[in-house]
C-alpha positions as CSV (number, residue, x, y, z in Angstrom):
1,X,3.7,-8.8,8.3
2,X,4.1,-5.1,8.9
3,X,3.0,-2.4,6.3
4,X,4.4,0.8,5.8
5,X,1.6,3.2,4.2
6,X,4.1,5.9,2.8
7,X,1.8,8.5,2.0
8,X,1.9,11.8,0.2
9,X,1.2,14.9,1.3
10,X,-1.8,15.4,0.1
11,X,-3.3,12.2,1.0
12,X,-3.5,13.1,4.5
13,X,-6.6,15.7,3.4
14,X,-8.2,13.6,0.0
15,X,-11.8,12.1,1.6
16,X,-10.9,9.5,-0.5
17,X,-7.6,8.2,0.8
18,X,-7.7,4.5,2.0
19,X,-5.1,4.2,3.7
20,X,-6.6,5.4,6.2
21,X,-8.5,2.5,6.4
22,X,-6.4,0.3,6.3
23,X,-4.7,2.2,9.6
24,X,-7.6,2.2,11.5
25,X,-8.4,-1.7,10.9
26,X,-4.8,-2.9,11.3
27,X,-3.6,-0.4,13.6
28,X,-0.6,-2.4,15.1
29,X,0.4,-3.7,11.9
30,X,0.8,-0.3,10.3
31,X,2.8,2.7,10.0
32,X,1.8,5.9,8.2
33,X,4.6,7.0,6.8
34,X,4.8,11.1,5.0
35,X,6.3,10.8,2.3
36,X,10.1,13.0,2.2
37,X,12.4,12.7,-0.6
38,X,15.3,14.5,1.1
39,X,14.3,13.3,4.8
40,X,13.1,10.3,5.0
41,X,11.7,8.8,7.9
42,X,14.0,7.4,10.0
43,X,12.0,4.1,11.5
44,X,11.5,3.4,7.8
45,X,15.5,3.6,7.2
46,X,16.2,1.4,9.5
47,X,13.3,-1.5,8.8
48,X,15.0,-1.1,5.3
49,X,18.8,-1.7,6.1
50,X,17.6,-4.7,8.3
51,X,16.9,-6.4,4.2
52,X,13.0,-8.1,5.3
53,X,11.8,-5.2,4.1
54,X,10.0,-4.9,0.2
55,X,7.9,-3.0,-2.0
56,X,4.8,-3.4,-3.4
57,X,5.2,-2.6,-7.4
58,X,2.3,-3.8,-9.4
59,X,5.4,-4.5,-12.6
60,X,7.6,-6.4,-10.5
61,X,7.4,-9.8,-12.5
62,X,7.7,-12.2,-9.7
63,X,11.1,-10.9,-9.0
64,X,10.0,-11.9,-5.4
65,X,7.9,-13.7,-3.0
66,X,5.6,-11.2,-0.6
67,X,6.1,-14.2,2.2
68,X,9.8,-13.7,2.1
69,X,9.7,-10.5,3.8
70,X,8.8,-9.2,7.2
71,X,7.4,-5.9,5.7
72,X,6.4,-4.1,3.0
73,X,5.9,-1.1,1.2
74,X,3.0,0.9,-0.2
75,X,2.8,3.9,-1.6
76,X,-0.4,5.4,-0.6
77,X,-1.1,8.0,-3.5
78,X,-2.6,8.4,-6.9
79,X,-0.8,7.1,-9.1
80,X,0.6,9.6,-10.4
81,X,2.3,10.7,-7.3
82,X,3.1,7.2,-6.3
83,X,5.3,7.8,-9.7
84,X,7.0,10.4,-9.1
85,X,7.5,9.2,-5.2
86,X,9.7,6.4,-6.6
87,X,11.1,7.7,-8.9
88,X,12.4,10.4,-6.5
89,X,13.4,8.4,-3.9
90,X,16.8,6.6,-4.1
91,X,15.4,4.6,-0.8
92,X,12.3,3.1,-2.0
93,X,14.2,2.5,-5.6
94,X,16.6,-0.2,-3.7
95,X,14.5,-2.5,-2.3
96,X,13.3,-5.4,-3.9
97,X,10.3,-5.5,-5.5
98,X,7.0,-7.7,-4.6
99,X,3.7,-7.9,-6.8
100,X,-0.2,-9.0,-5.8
101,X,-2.1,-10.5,-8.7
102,X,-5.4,-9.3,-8.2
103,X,-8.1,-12.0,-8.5
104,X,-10.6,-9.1,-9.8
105,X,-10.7,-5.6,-11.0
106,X,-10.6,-3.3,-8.6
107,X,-13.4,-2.0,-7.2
108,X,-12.3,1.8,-6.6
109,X,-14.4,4.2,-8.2
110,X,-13.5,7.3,-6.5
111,X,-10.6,8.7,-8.4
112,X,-10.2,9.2,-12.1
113,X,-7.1,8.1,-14.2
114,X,-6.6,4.3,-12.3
115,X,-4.0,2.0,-13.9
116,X,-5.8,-1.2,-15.4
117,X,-5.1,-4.4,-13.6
118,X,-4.3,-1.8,-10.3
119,X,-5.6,-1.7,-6.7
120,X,-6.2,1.0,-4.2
121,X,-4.5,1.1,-1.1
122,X,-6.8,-0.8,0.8
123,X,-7.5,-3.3,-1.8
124,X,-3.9,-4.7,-1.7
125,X,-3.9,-5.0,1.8
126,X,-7.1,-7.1,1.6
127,X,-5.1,-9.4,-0.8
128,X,-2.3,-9.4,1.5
129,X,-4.3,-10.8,4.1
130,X,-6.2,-13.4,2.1
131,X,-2.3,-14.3,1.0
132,X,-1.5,-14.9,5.0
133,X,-4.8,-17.0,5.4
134,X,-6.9,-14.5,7.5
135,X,-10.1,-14.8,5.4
136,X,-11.9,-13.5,7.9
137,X,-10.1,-9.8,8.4
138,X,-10.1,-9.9,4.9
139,X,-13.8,-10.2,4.5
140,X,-14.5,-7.2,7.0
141,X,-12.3,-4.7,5.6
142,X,-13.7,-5.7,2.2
143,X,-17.0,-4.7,3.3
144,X,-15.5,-1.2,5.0
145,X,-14.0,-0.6,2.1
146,X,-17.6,-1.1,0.0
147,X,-19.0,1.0,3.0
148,X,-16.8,3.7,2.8
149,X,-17.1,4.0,-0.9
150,X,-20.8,4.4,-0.2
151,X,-20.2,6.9,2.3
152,X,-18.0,8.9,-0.7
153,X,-20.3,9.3,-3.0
């Protein structure tokens, strides 16, 4: 499965952005996308006219099944922004929708104002691995991730 990290702006300078991690551990199985509204990126346009392509939505109400797609989706933001990315975005607002149920609260602790029941960046793309059985990649980017929230504080 390949992830698209759409990320805002201003991700690309917050110390506590993980997508980045989740870059540097799955590096050919991701693309950072920057976020455009009126220019959107045009590798992304074309993965999502090809229709294997989905987002994640933490209301999407089983609309779908992640394993039916080739790629997904993530909006790497606050969510706030993440927000206002769809909703501003006729391209993301088209494709179907894909949820993770978490099996735990998230463990995020860097950024005020979390949705409950939400996950970081990083923290879905753990779950999507553990979803594809690959325990073990799962396991060591769960302990980057509790690394580099030690490192953040």
């Amino acid at each position: 499965m390949h992830i698209y990290l759409v990320t805002h702006e201003r991700e690309f300078s917050r110390r506590s952005n993980t997508g980045k991690l989740v870059q540097q551990f799955l590096p050919d199985e991701t693309s950072v996308v920057p976020w455009r509204r009126k220019e959107p990126d045009s590798q992304l346009l074309t993965a999502i006219k090809s229709g294997r392509v989905a987002i994640l939505a933490p209301d999407a109400e089983g609309e779908h099944e992640i394993s039916d797609f080739d790629s997904l989706v993530l909006l790497d933001s606050t969510w706030q922004e993440a927000r206002k990315m769809y909703s501003r975005s006729d391209y993301l607002k088209d494709l179907p929708k894909v949820t993770l149920t978490a099996p735990q609260a998230s463990e995020f602790i860097l950024r005020a104002n979390q949705v409950d029941g939400g996950l970081s960046t990083v923290e879905c793309v753990i779950e999507l691995l553990r979803l594809q059985q690959r325990e073990p990649e799962a396991e060591q980017l769960r302990l980057e991730f509790k690394a580099f929230i030690r490192a953040c504080l």
